[in-house]
N, C-alpha and C positions, 0 to 999 in steps of 0.2 A: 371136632364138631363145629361146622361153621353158622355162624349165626344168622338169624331170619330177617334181622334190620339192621338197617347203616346210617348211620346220621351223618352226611358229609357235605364238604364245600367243595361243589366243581368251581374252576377256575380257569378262562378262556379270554386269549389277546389274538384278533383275528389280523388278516392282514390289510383288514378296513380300516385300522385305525382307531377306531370310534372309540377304544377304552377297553379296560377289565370291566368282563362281564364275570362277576361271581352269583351261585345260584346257594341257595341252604336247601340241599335236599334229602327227604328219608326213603330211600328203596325197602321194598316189601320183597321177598322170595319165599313162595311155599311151592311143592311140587315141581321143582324148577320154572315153575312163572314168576317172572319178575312183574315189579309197580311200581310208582313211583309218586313224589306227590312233591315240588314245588313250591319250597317255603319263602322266606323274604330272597330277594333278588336286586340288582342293582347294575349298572355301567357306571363303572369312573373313570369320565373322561381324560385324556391323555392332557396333561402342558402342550404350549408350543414346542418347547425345546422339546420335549420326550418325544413329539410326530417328529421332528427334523431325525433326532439322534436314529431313529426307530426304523424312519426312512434311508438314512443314509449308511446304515450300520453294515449293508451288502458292499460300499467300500473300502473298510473299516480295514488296517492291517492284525496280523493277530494278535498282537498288544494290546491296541486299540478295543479290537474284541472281549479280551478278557475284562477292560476295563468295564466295559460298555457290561456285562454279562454280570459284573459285582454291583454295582449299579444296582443293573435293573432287579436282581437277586431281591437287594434292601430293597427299592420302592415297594414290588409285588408282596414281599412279606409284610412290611405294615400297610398296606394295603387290603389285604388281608386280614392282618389284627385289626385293623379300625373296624374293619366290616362284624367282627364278633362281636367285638365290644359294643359296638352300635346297638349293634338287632339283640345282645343282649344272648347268645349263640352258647349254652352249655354241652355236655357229654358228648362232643364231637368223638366221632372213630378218627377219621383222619381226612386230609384237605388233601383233594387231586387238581395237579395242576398241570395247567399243557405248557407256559410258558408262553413267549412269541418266537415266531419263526423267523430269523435274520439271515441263515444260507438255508436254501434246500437244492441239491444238485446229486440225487442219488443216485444216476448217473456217472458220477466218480464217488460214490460211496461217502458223500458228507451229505450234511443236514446237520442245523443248529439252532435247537429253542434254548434262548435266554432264559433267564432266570428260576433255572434249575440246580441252582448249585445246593450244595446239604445246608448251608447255613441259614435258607428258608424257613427249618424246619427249628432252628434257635428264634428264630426274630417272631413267627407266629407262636411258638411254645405249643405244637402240634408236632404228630406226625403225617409228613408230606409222602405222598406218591406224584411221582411225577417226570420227567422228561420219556416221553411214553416213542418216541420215533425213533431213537439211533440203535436200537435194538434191530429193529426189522431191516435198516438200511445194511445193517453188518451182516445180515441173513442173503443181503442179494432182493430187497423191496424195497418198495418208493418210499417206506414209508409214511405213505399216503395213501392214499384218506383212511382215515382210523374210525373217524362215526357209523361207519356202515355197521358194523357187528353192535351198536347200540340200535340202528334201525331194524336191524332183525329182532331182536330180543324187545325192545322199549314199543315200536310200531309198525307189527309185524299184517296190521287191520289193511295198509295201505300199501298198494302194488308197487309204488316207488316213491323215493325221497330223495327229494331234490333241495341245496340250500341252495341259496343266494347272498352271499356276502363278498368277501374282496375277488372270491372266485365263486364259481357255480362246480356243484360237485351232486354225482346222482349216486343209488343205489337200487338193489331190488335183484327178487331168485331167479336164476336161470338154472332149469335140473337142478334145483335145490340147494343149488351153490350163490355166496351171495357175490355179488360181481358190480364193481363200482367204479368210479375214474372223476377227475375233472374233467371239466369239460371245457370250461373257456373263462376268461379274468371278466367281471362284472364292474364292483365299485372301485377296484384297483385303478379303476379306466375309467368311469363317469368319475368316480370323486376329483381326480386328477387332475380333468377339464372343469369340471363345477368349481374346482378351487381357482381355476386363471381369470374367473370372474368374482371372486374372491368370496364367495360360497362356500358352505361347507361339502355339501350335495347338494343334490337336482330333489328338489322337494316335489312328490310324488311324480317325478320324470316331464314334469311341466317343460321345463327348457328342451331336454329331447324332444316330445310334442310338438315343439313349435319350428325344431329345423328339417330339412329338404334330407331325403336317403340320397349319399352320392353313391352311386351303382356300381362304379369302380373301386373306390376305398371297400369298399362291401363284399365284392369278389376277391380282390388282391387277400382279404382276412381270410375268407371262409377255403383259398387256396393253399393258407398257410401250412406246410408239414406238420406238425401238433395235432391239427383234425384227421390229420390220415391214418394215425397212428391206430392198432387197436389197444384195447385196455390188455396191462394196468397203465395206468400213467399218470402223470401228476404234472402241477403249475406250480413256482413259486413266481416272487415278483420280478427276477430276473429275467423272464422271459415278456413282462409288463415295460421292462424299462429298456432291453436291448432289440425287443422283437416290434412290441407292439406299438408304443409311445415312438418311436422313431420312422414306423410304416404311415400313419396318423399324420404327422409334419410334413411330410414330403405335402400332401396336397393343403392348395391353398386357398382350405373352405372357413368358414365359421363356425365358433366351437358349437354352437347350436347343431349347425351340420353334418358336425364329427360326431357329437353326442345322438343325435341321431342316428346318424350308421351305424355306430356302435351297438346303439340299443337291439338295433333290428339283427344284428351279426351275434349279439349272446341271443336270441329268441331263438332264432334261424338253428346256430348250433345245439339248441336245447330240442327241437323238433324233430334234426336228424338222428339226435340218439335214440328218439321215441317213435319215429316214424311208423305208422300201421299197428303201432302198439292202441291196448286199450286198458281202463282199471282207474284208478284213483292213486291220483298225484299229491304226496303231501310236500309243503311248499312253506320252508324255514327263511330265517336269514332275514339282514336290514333289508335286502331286494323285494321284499313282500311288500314293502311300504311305498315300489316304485310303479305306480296305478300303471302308466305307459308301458313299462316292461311287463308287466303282468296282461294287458290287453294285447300286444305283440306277442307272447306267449299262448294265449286261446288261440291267436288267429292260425300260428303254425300247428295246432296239437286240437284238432277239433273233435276226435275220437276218446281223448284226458278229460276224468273230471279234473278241475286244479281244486285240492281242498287247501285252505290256511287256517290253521289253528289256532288257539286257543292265545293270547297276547304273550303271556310266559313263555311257552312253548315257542313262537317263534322267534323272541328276542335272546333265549338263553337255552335252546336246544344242545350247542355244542357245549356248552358250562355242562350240560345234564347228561349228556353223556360220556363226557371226560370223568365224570365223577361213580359215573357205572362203572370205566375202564379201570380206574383206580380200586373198586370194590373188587372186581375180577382179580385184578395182579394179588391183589392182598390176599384172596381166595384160593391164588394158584391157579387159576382159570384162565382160558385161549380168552385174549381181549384182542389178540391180532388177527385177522384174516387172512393166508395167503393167496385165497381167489382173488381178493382184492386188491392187496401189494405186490404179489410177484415173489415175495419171500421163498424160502425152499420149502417151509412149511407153519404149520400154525403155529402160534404163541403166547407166551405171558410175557406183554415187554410192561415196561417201567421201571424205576427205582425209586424204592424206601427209604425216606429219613428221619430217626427220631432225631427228638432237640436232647442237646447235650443235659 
């Protein structure tokens, strides 16, 4: 008999950077409708050293790796513990964690979130769910993107959902199948340039705002193979630092410049997913904070309401559905989509850790 509530910690390191996002949430299930309800919440920013390691971990030999994965294993668990003990956090079920992503190439069947090793589950004195993607990849899926089956179940009100963070990634029913994909690297690529001005980011896309669209850079992106492709498919940051950041340098504008082509090349590609479509757009991710990108977005998608939600909701949406994913696996329940990954079919991925 499975039970009707879950007292759990989702657990999300996106490829923005920005920090663990951990959420304390209680899911409600009667009748097979779920609910949900968003308790204390937080971002712990990253060190310098941890963005360098974090960043550069896609060079890492696999020694290296392993080191970098023990690491990061201990930080995320007291990380984790602190956050209990803090908010004062009792009769937890269990903490689901996504980990961070350092390869993703499903493509040749790898894909790798750090800090999933079992020993998380000694250092928080919890039981963990978690490394929820290498399951689907050994199926023949990206992988990716996994929050869709939480937008179907969690916000099924809205015709489609779209985040914004290190990448842009949508979902939403076609013949009742739920069908999702990246779409294009967002902060992966503004932060990158906001940082050569020694910024963290482009505070409400002020700086895009202020430079010139060069019309070529703009084409040359939106020509790029990746947009041709149909779904499923997926981004990691390898395709940010061998495709995109090196198409970028060749021209020889100002980062103002660049940031704004770019800006208008993630709008641009978010339009053509949505083209003649109509409905209500919900709209997560730090990219919601980016006023410039969100007005470049009306101007492609005039038939979209864009809705933005509630402040929780979009700062710790994927924490809150990693933590649904985790209820599911422990459940026994399909947390995978194959309409969505490409998988041979549906699933319960993740793995279980008690502490010794």
């Amino acid at each position: 008999m499975f039970k009707a509530r879950y007292n759990v910690i989702g657990v999300m390191s996106g490829t923005s950077l920005d920090g663990v996002d951990l959420a304390h949430i209680i899911f409600d299930v009667s009748n097979e409708k779920w609910s949900y309800k968003i308790e204390q919440c937080t971002t712990i920013p990253y060190s310098d050293i941890w963005v360098n390691e974090l960043k550069n971990g896609i060079n890492y030999s696999n020694s290296e790796l392993q080191t970098l994965n023990t690491n990061y294993t201990e930080l995320l668990g007291e990380t984790i513990k602190n956050f209990i003990e803090i908010h004062h956090i009792s009769n937890l079920d269990f903490i689901c964690s996504h980990g961070h992503t350092i390869l993703h190439q499903p493509q040749k069947g790898l894909t790798l979130q750090i800090g999933n090793l079992p020993e998380i589950a000694n250092i928080t004195k919890q039981k963990v769910v978690c490394d929820f993607r290498v399951q689907d990849v050994k199926l023949g899926g990206q992988g990716a993107p996994l929050v869709p089956i939480g937008d179907r179940i969690l916000f099924s009100d809205y015709d489609f959902c779209l985040n914004l963070g290190g990448f842009s990634n949508i979902s939403f029913e076609v013949n009742k199948q739920r069908i999702a994909f990246d779409i294009s690297p967002v902060n992966t690529v503004l932060n990158f340039h906001a940082n050569t001005l020694g910024l963290e980011y482009d505070n409400k896309g002020n700086i895009s705002a202020s430079g010139n669209l060069n019309t070529e850079l703009f084409t040359e992106l939106n020509n790029l193979a990746f947009y041709q492709k149909t779904f499923p498919k997926s981004l990691g940051f390898e395709f940010v630092k061998e495709t995109i950041l090196p198409m970028i340098e060749r021209f020889q504008i100002s980062t103002e410049d660049k940031m704004r082509t770019f800006t208008e090349h993630i709008a641009y590609q978010i339009g053509k997913v949505l083209d003649s479509k109509t409905g209500k757009l919900l709209v997560s991710g730090g990219g919601v904070y980016n006023d410039f990108l969100i007005e470049r977005m009306k101007s492609h998608l005039p038939t979209i309401e864009i809705i933005i939600p509630d402040e929780k909701t979009i700062q710790f949406k994927e924490a809150l559905i990693f933590g649904l994913l985790g209820v599911l696996k422990v459940r026994n329940e399909i947390n995978t989509l194959a309409s969505v990954t490409g998988a041979c079919h549906d699933h319960s991925s993740g793995k279980i850790f008690t502490p010794n």
